[in-house]
VEXPAVEX-921777 format. One line per field, with one value per residue (C-alpha): x, y, z; residue in one letter. Coordinates in Angstrom, 3 decimals. Layout:
BEGIN
east: X / ...
north: Y / ...
up: Z / ...
r: a / ...
END
This chain:
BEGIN
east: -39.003 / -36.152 / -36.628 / -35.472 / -34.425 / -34.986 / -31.982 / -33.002 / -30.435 / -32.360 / -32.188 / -34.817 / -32.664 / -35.523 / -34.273 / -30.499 / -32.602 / -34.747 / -31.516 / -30.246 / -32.837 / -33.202 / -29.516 / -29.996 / -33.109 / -30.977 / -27.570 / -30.258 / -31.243 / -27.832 / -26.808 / -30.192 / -29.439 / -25.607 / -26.900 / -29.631 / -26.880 / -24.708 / -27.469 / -28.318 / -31.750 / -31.863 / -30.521 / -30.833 / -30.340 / -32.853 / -30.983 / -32.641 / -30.134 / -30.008 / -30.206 / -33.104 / -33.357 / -30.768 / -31.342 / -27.729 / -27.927 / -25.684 / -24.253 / -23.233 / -25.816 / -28.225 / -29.728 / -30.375 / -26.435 / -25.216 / -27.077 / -25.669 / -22.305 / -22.510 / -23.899 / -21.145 / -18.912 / -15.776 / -14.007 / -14.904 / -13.307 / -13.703 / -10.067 / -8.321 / -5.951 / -2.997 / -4.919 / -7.279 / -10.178 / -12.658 / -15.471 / -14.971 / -17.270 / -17.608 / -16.244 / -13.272 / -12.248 / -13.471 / -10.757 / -7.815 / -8.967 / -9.597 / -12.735 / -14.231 / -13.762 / -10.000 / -10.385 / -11.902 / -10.027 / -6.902 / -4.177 / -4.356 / -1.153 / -0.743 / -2.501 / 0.470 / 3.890 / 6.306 / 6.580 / 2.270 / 1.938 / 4.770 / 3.137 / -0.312 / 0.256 / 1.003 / -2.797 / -4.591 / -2.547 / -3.847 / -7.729 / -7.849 / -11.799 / -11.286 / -9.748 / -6.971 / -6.115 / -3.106 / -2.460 / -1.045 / -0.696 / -2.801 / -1.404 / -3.845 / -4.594 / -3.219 / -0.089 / -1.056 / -1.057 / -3.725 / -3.361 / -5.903 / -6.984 / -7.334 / -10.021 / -9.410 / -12.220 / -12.100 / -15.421 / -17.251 / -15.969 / -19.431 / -17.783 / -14.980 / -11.718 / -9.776 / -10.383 / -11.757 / -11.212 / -13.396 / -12.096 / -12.946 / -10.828 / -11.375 / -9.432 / -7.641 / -6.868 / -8.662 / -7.974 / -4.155 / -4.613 / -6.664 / -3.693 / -1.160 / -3.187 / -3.034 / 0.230 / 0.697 / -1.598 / 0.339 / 3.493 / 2.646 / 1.261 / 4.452 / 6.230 / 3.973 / 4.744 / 8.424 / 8.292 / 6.017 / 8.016 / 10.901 / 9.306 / 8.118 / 11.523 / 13.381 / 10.538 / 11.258 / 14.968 / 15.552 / 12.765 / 11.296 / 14.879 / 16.476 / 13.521 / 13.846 / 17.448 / 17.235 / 14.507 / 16.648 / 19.691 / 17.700 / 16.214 / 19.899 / 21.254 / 18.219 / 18.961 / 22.258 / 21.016 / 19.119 / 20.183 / 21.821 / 19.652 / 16.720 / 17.649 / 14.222 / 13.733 / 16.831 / 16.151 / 13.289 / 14.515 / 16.897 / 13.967 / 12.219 / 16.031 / 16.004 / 12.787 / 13.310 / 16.712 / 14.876 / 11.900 / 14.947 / 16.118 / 12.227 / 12.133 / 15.330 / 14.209 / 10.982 / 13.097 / 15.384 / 12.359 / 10.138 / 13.517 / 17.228 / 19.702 / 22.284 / 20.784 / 20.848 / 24.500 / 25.972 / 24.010 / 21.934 / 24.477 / 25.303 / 21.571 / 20.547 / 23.439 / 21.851 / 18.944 / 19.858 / 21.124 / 18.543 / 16.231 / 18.443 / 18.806 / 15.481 / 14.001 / 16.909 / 16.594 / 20.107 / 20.509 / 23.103 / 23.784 / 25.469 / 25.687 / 27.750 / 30.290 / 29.200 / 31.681 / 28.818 / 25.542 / 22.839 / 19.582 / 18.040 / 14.660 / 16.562 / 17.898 / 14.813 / 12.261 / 14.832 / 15.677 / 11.458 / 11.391 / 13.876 / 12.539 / 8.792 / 9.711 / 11.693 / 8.389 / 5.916 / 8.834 / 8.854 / 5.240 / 4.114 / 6.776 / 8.223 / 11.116 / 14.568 / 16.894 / 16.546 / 19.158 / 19.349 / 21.118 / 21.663 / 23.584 / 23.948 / 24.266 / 24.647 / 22.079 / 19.884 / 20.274 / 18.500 / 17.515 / 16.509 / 14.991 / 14.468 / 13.397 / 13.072 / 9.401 / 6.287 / 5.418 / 2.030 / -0.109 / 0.341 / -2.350 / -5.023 / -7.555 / -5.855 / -9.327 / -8.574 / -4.727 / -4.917 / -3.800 / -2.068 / -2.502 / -1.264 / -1.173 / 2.885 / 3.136 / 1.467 / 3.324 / 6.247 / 5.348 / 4.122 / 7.631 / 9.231 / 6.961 / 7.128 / 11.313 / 10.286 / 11.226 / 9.555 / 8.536 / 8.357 / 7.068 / 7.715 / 6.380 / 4.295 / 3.190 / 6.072 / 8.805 / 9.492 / 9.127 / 11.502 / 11.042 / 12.645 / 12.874 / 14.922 / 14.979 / 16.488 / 19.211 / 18.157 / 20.182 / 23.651 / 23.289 / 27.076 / 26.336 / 29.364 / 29.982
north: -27.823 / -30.119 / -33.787 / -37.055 / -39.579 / -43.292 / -45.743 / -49.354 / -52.133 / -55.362 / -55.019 / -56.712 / -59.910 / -61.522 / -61.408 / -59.607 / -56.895 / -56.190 / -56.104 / -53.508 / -51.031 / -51.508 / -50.585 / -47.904 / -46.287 / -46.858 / -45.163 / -42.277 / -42.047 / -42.031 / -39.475 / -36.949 / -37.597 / -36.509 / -33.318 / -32.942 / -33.453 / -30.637 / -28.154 / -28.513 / -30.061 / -32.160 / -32.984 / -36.649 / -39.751 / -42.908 / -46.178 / -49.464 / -52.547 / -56.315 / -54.513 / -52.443 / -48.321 / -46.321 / -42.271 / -40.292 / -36.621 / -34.185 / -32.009 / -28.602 / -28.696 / -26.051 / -24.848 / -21.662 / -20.890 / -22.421 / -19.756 / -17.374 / -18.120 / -18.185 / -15.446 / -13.889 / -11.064 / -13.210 / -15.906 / -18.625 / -21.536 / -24.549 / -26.352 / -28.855 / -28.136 / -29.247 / -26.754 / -29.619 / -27.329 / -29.714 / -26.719 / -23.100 / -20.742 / -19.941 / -16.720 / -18.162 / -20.436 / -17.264 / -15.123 / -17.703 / -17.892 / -21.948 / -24.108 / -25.169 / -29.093 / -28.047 / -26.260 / -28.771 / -31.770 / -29.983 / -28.128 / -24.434 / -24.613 / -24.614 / -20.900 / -19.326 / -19.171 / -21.019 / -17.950 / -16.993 / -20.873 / -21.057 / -18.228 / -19.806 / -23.243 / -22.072 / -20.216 / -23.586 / -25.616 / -23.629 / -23.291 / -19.390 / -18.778 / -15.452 / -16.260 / -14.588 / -12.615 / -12.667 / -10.576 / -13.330 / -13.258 / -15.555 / -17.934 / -17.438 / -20.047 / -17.633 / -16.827 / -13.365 / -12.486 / -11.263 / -9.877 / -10.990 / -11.039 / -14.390 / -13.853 / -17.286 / -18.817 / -22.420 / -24.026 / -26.163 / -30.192 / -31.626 / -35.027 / -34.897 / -35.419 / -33.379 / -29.598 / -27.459 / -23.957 / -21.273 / -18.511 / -15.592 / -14.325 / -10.684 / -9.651 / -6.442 / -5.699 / -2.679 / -2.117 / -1.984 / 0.105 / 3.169 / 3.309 / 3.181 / 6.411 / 8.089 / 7.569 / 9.441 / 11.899 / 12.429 / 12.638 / 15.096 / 17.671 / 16.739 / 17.821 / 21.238 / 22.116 / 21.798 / 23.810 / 26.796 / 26.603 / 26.941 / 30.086 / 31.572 / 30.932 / 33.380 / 35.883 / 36.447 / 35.816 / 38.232 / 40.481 / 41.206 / 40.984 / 42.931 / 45.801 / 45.019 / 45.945 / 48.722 / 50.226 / 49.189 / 51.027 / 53.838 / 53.928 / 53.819 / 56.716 / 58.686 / 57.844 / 59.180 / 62.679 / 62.703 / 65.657 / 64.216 / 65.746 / 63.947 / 61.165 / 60.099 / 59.939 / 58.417 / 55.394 / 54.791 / 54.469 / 52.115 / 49.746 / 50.241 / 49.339 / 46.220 / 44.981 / 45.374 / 43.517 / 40.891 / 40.863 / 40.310 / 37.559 / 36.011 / 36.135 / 34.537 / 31.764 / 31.173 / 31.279 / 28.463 / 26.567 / 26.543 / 25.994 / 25.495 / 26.830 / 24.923 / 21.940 / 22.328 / 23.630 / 21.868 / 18.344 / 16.582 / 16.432 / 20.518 / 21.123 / 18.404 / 20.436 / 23.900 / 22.971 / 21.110 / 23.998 / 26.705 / 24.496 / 24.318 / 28.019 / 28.716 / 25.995 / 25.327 / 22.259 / 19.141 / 17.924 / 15.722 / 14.912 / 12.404 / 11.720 / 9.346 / 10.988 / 10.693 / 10.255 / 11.417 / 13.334 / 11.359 / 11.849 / 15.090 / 13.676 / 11.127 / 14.519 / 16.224 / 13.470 / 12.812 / 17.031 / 17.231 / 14.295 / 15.871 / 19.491 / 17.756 / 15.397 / 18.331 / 20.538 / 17.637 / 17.766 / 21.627 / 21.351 / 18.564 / 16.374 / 18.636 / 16.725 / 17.932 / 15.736 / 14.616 / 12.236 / 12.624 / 9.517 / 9.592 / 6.207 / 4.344 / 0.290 / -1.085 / 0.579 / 2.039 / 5.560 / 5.686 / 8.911 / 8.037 / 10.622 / 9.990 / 12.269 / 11.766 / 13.564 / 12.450 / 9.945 / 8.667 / 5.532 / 4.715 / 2.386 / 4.968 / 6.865 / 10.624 / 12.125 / 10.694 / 12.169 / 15.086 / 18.386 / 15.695 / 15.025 / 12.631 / 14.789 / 15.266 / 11.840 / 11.080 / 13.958 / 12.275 / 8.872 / 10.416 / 12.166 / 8.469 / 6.655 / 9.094 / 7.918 / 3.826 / 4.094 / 2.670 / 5.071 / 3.342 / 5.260 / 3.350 / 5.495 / 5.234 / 7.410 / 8.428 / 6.856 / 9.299 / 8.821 / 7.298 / 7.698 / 5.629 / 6.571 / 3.937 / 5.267 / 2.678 / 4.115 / 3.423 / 1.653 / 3.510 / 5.842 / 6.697 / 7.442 / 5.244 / 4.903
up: -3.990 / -4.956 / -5.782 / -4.760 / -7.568 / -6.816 / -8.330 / -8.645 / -8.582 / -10.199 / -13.876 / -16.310 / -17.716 / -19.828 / -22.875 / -24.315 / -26.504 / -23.403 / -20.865 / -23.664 / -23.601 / -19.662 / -19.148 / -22.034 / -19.747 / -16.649 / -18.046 / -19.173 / -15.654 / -14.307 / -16.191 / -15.260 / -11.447 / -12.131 / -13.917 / -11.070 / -8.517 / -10.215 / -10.573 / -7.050 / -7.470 / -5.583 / -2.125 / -1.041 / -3.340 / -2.363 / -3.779 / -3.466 / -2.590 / -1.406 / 2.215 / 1.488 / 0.452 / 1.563 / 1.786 / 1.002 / 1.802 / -0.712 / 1.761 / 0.462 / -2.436 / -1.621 / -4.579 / -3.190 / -1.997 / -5.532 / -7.373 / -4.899 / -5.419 / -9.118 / -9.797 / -7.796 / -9.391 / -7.364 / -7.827 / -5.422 / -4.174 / -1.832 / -1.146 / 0.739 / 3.187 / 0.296 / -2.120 / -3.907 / -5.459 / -4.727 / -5.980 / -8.314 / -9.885 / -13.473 / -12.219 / -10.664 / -13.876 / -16.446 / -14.075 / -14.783 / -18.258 / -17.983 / -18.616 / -14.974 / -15.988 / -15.905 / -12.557 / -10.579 / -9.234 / -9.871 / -7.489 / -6.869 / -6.692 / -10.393 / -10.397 / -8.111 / -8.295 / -6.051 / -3.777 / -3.790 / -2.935 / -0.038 / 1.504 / 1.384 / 2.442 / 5.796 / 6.012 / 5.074 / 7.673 / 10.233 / 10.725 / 11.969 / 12.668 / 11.926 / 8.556 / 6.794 / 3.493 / 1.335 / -2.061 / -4.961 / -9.099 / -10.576 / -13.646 / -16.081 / -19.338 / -21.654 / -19.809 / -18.095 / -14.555 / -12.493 / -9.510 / -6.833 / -3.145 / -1.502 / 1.839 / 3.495 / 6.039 / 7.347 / 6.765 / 9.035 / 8.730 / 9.580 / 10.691 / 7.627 / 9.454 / 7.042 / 6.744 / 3.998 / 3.423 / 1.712 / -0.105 / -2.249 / -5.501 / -6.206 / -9.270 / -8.425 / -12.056 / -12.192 / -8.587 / -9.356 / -12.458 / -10.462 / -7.978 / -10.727 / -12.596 / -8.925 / -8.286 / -11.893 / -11.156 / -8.292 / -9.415 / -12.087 / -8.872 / -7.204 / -10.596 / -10.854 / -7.311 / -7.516 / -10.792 / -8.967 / -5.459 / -7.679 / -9.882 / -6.758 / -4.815 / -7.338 / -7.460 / -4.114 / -4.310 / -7.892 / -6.943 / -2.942 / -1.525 / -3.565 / -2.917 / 0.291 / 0.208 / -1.769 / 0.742 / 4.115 / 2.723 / 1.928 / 4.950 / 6.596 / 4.465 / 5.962 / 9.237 / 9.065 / 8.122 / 11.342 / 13.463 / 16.576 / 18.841 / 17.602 / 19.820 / 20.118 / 16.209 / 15.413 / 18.027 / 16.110 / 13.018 / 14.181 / 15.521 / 11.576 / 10.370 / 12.268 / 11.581 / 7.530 / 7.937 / 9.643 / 7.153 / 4.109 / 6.604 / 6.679 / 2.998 / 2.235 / 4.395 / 2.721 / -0.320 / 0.615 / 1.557 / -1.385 / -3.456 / -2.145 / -4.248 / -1.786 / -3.352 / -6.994 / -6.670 / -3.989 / -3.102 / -0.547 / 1.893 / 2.106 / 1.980 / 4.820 / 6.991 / 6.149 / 6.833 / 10.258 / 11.204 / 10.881 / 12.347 / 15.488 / 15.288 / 15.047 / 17.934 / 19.778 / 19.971 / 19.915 / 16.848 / 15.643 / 11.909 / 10.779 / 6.926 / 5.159 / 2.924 / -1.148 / -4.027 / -6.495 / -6.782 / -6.160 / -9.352 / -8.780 / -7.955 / -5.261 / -3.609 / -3.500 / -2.379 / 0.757 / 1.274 / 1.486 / 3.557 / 5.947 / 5.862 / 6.336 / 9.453 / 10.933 / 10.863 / 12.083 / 15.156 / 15.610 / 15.815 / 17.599 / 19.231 / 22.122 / 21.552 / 23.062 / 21.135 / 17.268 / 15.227 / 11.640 / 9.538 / 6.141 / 4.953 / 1.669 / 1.155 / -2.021 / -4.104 / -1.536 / 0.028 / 3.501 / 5.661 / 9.191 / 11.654 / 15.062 / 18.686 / 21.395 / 21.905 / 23.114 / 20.167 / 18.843 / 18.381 / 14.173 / 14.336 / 16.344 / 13.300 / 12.850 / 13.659 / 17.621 / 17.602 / 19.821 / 17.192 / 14.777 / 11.384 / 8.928 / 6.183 / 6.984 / 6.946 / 4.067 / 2.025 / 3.148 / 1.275 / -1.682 / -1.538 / -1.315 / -3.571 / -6.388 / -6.547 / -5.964 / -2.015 / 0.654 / 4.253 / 7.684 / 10.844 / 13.818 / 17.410 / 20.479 / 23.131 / 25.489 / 22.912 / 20.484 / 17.095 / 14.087 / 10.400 / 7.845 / 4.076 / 2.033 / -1.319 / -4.225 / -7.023 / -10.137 / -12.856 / -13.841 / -10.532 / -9.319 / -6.228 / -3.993 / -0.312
r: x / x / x / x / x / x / x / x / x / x / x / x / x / x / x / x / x / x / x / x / x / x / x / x / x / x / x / x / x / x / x / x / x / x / x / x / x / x / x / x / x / x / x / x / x / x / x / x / x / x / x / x / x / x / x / x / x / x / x / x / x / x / x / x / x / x / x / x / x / x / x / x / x / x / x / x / x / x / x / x / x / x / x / x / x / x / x / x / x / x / x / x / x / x / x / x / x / x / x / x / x / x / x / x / x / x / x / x / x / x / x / x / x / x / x / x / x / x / x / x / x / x / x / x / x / x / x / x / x / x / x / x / x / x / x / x / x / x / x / x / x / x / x / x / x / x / x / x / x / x / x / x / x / x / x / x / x / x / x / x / x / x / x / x / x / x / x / x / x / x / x / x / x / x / x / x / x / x / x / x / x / x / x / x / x / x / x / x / x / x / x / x / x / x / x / x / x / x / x / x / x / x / x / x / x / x / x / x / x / x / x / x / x / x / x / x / x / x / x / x / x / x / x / x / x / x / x / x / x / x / x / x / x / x / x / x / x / x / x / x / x / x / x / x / x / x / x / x / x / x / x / x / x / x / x / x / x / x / x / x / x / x / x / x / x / x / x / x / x / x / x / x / x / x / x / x / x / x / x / x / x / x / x / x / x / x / x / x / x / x / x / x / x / x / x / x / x / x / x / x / x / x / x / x / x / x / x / x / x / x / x / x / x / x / x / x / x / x / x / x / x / x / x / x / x / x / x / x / x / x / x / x / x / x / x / x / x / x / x / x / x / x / x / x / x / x / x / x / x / x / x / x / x / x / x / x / x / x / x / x / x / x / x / x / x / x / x / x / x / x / x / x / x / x / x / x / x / x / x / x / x / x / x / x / x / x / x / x / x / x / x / x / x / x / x / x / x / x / x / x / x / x / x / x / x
END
């Protein structure tokens, strides 16, 4: 049960030793009810004046939510719509590496940087209900950075005329490190596929197709020994001919697929047009390429992220968009190289869960990213049902790349 702490304002004066150890007993008493106040226990503060008691509730000093909120694993925060932190957790000032008497009072402003702050006045000038969330680096006391999640909620004014805004810190240190030993992990399958698609590629390059051959020409030279009367025989060895020519055809393809020799000898640019074209050949559907002209190879791992890219989105298209016309871009600006791919096919909703797509799946897409984030680049899918669908892969050069327009 919390308590209520009586101040009185009429000091013994009967003598100076007496009025000493009266103010020394009343200082002592000061101080307990400021401690009390802190800890949250108590809640109203009954001060006796020339106009009688007077009972002053502490709003906001539940005992109960206090311990709640401390024992928190987040930061938290109360501030003023100009980012006074009027309260913080231990938490909170053990995250920015400060002591809490140098966290309250102050400005959050001093924990962000110019551009973290700019973006966050804008969310306490505005009191959202539903409350809004921003990534930021924190400023820490020893000069690191933290990065953290701000969840911002307008709290209730209870008369105040000037808002107040709750928010949560969660440190996303460790958060940041898992998806930076993913994103290694993944690179490093990325890295074994390429080296077995490539293995495999000139198994069946080196190895099946030249069998292949070897078995369809003698298969031809047999043929010819037919007697010519043996129409019926010799018509169908013709049909066995045709079918092993188009089985070496099949494995070629699958050859250039897993790993195109166009691209390791030639460049993007020849490979992007071979590969165009045998997808036109092979769906008939219009396609138009159009690719900026390159003075210089781009990095190896640049040409092959945007070739899968390309070779990916033109499968998702074969399979799902019943499109009739497709537009492949490739461009360069300064130092970023940009492949865009657009039909005109029946399109999705990017926000609806995959599980709700009708025969869809976002595993293309999200090959497509990894392709793009494994070289620093950036993948935007912009569609809706009935409007097609665009991809977007802007992949930066890195330093000392000769790549020119």
């Amino acid at each position: 049960m919390k308590t209520t702490r009586h101040k009185s304002s009429s000091p013994d004066v009967s003598g100076p030793s007496g009025q000493l150890a009266r103010l020394r007993a009343r200082l002592g008493e000061a101080e307990e009810t400021l401690r009390a106040i802190r800890t949250g226990e108590v809640d109203t503060v009954l001060v006796a004046g020339k106009q009688g008691p007077q009972v002053f509730t502490l709003k906001g000093a539940g005992h109960a939510y206090r311990m709640l909120i401390e024992s928190m694993n987040e930061g938290a925060l109360t501030l003023t719509a100009k980012g006074v932190i009027l309260y913080a957790n231990q938490c909170f000032a053990k995250m920015v590496k400060r002591p809490l008497e140098q966290v309250l009072g102050s400005s959050f402003h001093r924990f962000l940087s110019a551009a973290d702050w700019a973006a966050l006045r804008p969310l306490l000038k505005r009191a959202d209900k539903s409350g809004s969330k921003i990534q930021v680096r924190l400023n820490a006391g020893d000069g690191s950075h933290i990065p953290a999640h701000l969840s911002i909620r307008p709290l209730a004014k209870n008369g105040s005329k000037s808002a107040t805004f709750g928010i949560v810190v969660t440190d996303m240190t460790e958060a940041r490190r898992n998806e930076e030993m993913l994103r290694t992990l993944t690179h490093r399958v990325v890295q074994a596929q390429e080296a077995e698609r490539r293995l495999v590629a000139l198994e069946l390059h080196d190895n099946i197709t030249q069998h292949l051959c070897a078995v369809l020409a003698r298969w031809a030279a047999l043929a010819n020994k037919l007697p010519a009367r043996e129409k019926a025989s010799r018509g169908e060895v013709m049909k066995l001919s045709e079918m092993l020519g188009q089985t070496v055809e099949e494995v070629q393809r699958i050859a250039r697929n897993l790993r195109p020799s166009v691209l390791d000898e030639l460049g993007l640019v020849p490979a992007l047009r071979a590969t165009c074209t045998e997808f036109v050949d092979r769906t008939d559907v219009s396609l138009k390429l159009a690719c900026k002209p390159l003075t210089a190879r781009l990095p190896a791992n640049t040409e092959l992220a945007l070739y899968r890219i390309l070779q990916k989105a033109l499968e998702n298209v074969e399979k799902y968009a019943r499109a009739r016309h497709v537009t492949v871009h490739l461009t360069k600006q300064g130092d970023i190289v940009q492949l865009t791919i657009k039909d005109d096919g029946i399109g999705f909703d990017p926000d609806q869960p995959p599980a709700r797509r009708k025969g869809k799946s976002d595993f293309g897409l999200l090959r497509m990213r990894e392709r793009a984030t494994y070289v620093g680049g950036t993948l935007i899918v912009k569609s809706a049902p009935r409007a097609g669908t665009e991809i977007v892969a802007r992949i930066p050069l890195p330093p000392g790349a000769t790549a020119a327009n």
